[in-house]
N, CA, C and O of each residue as an XYZ file, in Angstrom:
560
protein
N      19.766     43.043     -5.197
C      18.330     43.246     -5.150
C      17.977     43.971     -3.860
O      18.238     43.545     -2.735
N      17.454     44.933     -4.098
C      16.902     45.958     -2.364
C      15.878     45.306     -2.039
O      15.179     44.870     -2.953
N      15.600     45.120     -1.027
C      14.744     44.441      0.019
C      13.637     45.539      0.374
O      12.839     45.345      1.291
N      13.629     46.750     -0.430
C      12.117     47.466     -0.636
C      11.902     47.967      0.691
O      10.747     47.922      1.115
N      12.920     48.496      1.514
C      13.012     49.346      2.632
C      12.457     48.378      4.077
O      12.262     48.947      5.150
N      12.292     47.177      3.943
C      12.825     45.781      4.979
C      13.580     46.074      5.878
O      14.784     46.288      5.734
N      12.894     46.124      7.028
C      14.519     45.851      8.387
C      14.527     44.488      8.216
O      13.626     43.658      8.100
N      16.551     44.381      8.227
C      17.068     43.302      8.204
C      16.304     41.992      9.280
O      16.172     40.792      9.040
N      15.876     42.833     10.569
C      15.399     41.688     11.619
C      13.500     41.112     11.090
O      12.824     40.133     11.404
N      13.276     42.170     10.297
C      11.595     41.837      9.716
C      11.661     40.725      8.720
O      10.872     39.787      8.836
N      12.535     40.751      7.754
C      12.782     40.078      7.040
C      13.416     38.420      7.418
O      13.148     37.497      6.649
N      14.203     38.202      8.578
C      14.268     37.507      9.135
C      13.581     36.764      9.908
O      13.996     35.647     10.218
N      12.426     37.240     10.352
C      11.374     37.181     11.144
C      10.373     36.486      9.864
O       9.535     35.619     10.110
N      10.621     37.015      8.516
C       9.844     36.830      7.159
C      10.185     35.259      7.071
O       9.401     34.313      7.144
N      11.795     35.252      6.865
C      12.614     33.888      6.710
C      12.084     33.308      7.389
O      10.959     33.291      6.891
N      12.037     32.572      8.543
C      11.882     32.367      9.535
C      10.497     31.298      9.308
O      10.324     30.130      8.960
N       9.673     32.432      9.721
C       7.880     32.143      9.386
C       7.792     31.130      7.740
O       7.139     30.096      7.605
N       8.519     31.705      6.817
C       8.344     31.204      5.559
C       8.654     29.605      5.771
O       7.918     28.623      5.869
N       9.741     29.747      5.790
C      10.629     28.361      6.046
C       9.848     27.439      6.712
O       9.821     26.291      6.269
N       9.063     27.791      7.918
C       8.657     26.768      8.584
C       6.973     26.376      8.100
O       6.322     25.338      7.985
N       6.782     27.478      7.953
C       5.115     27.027      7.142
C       5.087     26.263      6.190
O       4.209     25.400      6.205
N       6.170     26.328      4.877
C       6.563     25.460      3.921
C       7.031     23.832      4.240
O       6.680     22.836      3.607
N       7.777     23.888      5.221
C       8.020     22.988      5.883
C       7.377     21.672      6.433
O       7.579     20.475      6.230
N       6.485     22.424      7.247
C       5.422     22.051      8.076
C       4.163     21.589      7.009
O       3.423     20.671      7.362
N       3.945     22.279      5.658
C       3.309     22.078      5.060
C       3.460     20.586      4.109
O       2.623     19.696      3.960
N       4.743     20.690      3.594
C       5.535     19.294      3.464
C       5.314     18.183      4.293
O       5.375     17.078      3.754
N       5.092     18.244      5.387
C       5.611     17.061      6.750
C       3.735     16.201      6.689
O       3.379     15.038      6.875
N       2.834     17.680      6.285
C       1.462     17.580      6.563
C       1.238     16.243      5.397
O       0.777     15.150      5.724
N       1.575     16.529      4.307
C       1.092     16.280      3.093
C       1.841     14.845      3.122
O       1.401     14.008      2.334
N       2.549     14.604      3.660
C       3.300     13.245      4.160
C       2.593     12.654      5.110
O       2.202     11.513      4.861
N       2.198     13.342      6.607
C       1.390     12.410      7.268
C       0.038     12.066      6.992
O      -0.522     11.244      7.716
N      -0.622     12.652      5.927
C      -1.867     12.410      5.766
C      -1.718     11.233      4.670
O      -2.667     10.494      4.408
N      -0.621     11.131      4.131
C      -0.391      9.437      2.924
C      -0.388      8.505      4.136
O      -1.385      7.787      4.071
N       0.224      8.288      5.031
C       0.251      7.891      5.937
C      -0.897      7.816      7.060
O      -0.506      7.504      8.185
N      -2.052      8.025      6.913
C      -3.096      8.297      8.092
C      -2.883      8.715      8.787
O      -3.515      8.304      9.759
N      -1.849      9.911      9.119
C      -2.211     10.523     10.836
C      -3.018     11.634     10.713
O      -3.317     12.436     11.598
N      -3.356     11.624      9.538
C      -4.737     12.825      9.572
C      -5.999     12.365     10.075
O      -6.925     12.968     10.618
N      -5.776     10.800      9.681
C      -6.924     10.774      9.771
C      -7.319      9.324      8.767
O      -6.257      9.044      8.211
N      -8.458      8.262      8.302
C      -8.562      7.594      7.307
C      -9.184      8.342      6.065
O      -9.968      9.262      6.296
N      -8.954      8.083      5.064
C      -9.856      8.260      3.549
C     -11.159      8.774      3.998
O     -11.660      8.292      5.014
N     -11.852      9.850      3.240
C     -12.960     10.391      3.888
C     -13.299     10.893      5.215
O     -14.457     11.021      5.613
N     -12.430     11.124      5.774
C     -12.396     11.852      6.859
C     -12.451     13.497      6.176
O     -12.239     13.843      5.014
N     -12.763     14.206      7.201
C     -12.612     15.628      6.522
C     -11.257     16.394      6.179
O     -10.591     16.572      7.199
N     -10.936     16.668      5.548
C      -9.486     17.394      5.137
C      -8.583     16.751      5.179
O      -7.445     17.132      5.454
N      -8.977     15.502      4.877
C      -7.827     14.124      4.275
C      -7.838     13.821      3.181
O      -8.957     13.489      2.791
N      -6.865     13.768      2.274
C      -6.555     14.016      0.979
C      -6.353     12.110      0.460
O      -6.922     11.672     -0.541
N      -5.668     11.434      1.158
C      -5.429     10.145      1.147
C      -5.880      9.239      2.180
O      -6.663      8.307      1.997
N      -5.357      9.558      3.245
C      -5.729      8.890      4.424
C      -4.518      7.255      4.120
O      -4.472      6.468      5.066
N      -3.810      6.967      3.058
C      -3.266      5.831      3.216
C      -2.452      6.171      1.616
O      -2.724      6.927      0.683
N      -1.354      5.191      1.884
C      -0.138      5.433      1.281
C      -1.214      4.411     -0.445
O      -1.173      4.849     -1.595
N      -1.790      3.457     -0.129
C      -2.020      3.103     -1.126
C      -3.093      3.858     -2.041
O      -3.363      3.326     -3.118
N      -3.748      5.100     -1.685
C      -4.681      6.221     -1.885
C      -3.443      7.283     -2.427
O      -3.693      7.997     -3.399
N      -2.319      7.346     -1.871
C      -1.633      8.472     -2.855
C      -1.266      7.511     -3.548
O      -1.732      7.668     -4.676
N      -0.591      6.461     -3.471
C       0.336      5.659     -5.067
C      -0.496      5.776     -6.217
O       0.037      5.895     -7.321
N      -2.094      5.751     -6.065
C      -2.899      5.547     -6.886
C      -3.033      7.291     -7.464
O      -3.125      7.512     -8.672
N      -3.029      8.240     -6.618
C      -2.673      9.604     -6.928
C      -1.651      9.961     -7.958
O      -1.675     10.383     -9.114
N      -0.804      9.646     -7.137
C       0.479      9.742     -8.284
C       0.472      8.786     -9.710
O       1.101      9.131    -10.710
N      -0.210      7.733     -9.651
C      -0.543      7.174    -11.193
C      -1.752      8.107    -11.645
O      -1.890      8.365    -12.841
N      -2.369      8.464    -10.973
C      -3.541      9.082    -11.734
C      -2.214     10.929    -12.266
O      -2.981     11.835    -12.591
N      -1.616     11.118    -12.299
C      -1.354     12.597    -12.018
C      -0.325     12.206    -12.947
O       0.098     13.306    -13.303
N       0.262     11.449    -13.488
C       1.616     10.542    -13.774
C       1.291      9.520    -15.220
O       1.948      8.485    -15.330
N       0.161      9.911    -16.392
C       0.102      8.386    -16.606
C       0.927      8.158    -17.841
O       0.687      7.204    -18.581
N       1.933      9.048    -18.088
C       3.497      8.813    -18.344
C       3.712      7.874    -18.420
O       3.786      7.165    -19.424
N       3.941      7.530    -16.847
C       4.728      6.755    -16.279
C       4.198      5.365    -15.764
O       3.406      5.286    -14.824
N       4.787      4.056    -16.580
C       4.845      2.801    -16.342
C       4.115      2.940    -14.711
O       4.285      3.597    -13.684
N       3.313      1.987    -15.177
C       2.139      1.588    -13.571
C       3.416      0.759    -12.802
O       3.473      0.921    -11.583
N       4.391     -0.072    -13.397
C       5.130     -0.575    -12.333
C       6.224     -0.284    -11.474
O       6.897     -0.941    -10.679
N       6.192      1.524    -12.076
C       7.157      2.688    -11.571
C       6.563      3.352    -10.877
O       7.058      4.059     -9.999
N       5.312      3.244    -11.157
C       4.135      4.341     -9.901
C       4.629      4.524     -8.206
O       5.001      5.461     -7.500
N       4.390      3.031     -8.030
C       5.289      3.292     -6.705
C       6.476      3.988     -5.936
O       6.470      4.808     -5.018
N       7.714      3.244     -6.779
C       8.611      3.942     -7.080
C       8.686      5.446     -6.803
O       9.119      5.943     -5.764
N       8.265      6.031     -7.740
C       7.837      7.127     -7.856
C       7.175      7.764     -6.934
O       7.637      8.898     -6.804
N       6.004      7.477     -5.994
C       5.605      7.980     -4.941
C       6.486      7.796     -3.837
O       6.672      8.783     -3.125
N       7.073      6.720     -3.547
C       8.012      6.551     -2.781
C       8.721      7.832     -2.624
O       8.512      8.509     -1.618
N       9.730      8.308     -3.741
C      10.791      8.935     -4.205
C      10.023     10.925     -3.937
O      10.563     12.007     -3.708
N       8.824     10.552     -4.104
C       8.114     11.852     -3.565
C       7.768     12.430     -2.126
O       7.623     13.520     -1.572
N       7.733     11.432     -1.916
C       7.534     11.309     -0.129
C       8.813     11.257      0.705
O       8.907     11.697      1.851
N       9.939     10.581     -0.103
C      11.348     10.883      0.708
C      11.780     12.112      0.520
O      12.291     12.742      1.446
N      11.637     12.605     -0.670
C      11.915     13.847     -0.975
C      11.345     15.274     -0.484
O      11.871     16.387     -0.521
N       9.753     14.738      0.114
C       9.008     16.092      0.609
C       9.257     15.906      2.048
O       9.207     16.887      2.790
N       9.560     14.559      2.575
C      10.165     14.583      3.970
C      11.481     15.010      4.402
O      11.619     15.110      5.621
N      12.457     15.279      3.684
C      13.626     15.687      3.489
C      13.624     17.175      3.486
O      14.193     17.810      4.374
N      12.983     17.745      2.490
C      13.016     19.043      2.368
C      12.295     19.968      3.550
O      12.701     20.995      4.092
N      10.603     18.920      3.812
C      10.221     19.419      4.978
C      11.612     19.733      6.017
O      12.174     20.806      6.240
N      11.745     19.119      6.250
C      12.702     18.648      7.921
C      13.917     19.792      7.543
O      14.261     20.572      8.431
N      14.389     19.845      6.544
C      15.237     21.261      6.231
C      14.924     22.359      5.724
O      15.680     23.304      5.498
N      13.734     22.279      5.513
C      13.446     24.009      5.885
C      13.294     24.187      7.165
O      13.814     25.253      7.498
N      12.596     23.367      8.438
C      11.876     23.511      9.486
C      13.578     24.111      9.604
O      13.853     25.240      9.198
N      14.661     23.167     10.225
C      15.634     23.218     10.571
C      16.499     24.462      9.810
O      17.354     24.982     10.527
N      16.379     24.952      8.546
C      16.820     25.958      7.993
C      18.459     25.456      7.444
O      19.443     26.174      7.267
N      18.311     23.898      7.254
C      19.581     23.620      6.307
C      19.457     23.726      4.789
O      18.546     23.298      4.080
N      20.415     24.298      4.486
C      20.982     24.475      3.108
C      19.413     25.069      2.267
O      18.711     24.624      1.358
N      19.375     26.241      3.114
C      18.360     27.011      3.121
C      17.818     27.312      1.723
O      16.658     27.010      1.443
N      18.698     27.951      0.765
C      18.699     28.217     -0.557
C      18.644     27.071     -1.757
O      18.580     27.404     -2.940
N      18.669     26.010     -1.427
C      19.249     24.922     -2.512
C      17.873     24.186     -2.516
O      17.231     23.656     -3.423
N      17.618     24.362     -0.998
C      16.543     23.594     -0.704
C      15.149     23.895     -1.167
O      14.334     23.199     -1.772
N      15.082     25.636     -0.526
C      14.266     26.151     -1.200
C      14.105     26.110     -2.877
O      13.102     25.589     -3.366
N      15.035     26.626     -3.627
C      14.832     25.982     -5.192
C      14.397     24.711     -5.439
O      13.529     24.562     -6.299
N      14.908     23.596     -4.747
C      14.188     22.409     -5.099
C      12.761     22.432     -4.422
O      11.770     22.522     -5.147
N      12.688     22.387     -3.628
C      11.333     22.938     -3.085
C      10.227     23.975     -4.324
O       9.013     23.783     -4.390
N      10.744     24.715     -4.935
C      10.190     25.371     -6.113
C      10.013     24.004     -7.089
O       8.927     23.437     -7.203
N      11.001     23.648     -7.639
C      11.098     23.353     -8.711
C       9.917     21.738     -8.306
O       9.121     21.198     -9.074
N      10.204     21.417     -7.050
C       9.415     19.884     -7.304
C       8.188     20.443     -7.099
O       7.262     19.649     -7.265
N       7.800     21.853     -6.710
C       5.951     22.200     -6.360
C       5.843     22.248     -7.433
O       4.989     21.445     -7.810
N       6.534     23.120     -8.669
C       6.101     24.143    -10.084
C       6.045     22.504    -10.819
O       5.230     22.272    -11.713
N       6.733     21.742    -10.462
C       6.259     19.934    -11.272
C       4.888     19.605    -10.633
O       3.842     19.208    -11.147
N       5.174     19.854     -9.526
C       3.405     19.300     -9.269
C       2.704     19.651     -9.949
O       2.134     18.976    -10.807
N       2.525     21.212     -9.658
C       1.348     21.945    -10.240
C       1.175     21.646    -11.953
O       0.055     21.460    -12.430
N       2.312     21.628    -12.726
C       2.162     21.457    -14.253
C       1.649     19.803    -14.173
O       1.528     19.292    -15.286
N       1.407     19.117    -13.276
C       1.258     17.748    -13.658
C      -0.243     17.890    -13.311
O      -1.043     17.583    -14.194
N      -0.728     18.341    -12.067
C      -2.182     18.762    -11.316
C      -2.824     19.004    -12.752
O      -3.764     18.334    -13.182
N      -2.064     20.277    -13.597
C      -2.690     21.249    -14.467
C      -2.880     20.699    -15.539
O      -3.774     21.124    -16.270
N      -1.982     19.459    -15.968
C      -2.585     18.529    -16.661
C      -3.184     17.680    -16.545
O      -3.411     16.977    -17.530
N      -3.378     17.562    -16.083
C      -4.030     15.959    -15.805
C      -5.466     16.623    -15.523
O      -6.355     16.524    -16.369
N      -5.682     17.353    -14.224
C      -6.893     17.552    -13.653
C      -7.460     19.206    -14.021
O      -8.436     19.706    -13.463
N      -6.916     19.659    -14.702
C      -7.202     21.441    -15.135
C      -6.735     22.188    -14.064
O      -6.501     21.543    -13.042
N      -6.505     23.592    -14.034
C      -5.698     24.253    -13.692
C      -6.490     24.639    -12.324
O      -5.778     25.141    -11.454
N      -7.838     24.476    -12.026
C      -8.828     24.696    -10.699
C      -7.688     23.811     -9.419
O      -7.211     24.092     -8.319
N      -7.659     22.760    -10.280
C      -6.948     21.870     -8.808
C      -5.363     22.204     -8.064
O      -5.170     21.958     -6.874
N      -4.673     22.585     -8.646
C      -3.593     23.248     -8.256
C      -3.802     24.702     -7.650
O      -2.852     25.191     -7.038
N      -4.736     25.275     -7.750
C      -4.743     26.521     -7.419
C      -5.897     26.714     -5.821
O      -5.957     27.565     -4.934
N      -6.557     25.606     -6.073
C      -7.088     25.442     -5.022
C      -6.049     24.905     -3.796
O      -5.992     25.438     -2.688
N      -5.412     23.990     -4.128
C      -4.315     23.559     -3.110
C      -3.163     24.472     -3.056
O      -2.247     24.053     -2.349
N      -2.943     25.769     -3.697
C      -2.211     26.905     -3.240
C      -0.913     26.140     -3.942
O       0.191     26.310     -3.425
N      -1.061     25.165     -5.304
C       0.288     24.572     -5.173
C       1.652     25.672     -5.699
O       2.823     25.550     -5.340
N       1.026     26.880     -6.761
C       1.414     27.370     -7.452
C       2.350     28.632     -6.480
O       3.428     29.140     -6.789
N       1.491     28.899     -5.219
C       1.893     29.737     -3.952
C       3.562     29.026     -3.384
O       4.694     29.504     -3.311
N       2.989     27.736     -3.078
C       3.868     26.795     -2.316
C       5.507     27.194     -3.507
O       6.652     27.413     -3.109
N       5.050     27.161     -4.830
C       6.212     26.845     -5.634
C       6.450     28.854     -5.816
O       7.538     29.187     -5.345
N       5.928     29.615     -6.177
C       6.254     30.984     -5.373
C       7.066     31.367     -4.345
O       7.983     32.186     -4.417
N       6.626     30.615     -3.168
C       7.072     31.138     -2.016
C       8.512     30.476     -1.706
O       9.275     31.025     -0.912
N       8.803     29.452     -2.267
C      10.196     28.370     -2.541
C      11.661     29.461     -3.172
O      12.847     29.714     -2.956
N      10.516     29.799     -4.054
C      11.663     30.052     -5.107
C      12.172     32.049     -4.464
O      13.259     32.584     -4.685
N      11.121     32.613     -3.786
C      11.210     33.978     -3.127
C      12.238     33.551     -1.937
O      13.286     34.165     -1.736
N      11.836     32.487     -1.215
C      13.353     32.168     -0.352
C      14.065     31.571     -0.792
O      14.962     31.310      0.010
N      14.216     31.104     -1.826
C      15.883     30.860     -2.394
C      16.506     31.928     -2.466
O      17.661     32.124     -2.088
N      15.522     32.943     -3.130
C      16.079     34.358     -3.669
C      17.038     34.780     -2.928
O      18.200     34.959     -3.294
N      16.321     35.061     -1.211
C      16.773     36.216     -0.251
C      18.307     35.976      0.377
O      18.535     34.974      1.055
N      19.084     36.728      0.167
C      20.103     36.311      0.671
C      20.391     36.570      2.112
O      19.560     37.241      2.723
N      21.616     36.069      2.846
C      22.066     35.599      4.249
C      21.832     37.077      4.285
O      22.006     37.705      5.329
């Protein structure tokens, strides 16, 4: 795949920036289940408390057994803290990034059901799962 006339160091500089905004964006969306944004109703706090996303993820989820809900958020939050912390760090750059795609492009189809397609697109989730899967792409 040509890199569309890219210096190797711009593109790196691309990597780089990508990786960590994604990252960082992950780490965000974790500390705000957690309150370090801030409490519930604060401005640009989405949860403000872990028991405000569990209830998220059942609302987004209703699939899934209420006594797996947890579970399940749990397993979302280890997972977006994980991936955060390796993109920041730039381990297993490519693998990561695909999963990184693949668990946003689940969000967003779950957002898009549950709540119509406004709410995912407002939270850029569809970008987030874009921009995952464009750095898996790029090679070393």
């Amino acid at each position: 795949m040509s890199n569309g006339g890219v210096k190797s160091r711009d593109l790196q500089y691309a990597v780089i920036f990508l990786r960590i905004a994604l990252g960082v964006g992950y780490l965000s969306a974790v500390a705000d289940r957690f309150g370090l944004w801030g409490s519930f109703g604060t401005a640009s706090v989405a949860w403000g408390n872990f028991h405000n996303f569990v209830a998220y993820v059942g609302k987004l989820n209703p699939w899934c057994p209420a006594a797996l809900v947890p579970a399940l958020s749990w397993i979302a939050t280890v997972a977006e803290t994980v991936i955060g912390v390796a993109l920041i760090f730039g381990l297993f750059r490519r693998i990561v990034s695909l999963l990184s795609g693949l668990m946003a492009l689940s969000f967003a189809v779950a957002m898009t059901a549950v709540l119509g397609v406004h709410a995912p697109l407002n939270y850029s989730v569809f970008v987030v799962a874009a921009a995952s899967f464009v750095l898996a792409a790029i090679r070393d």
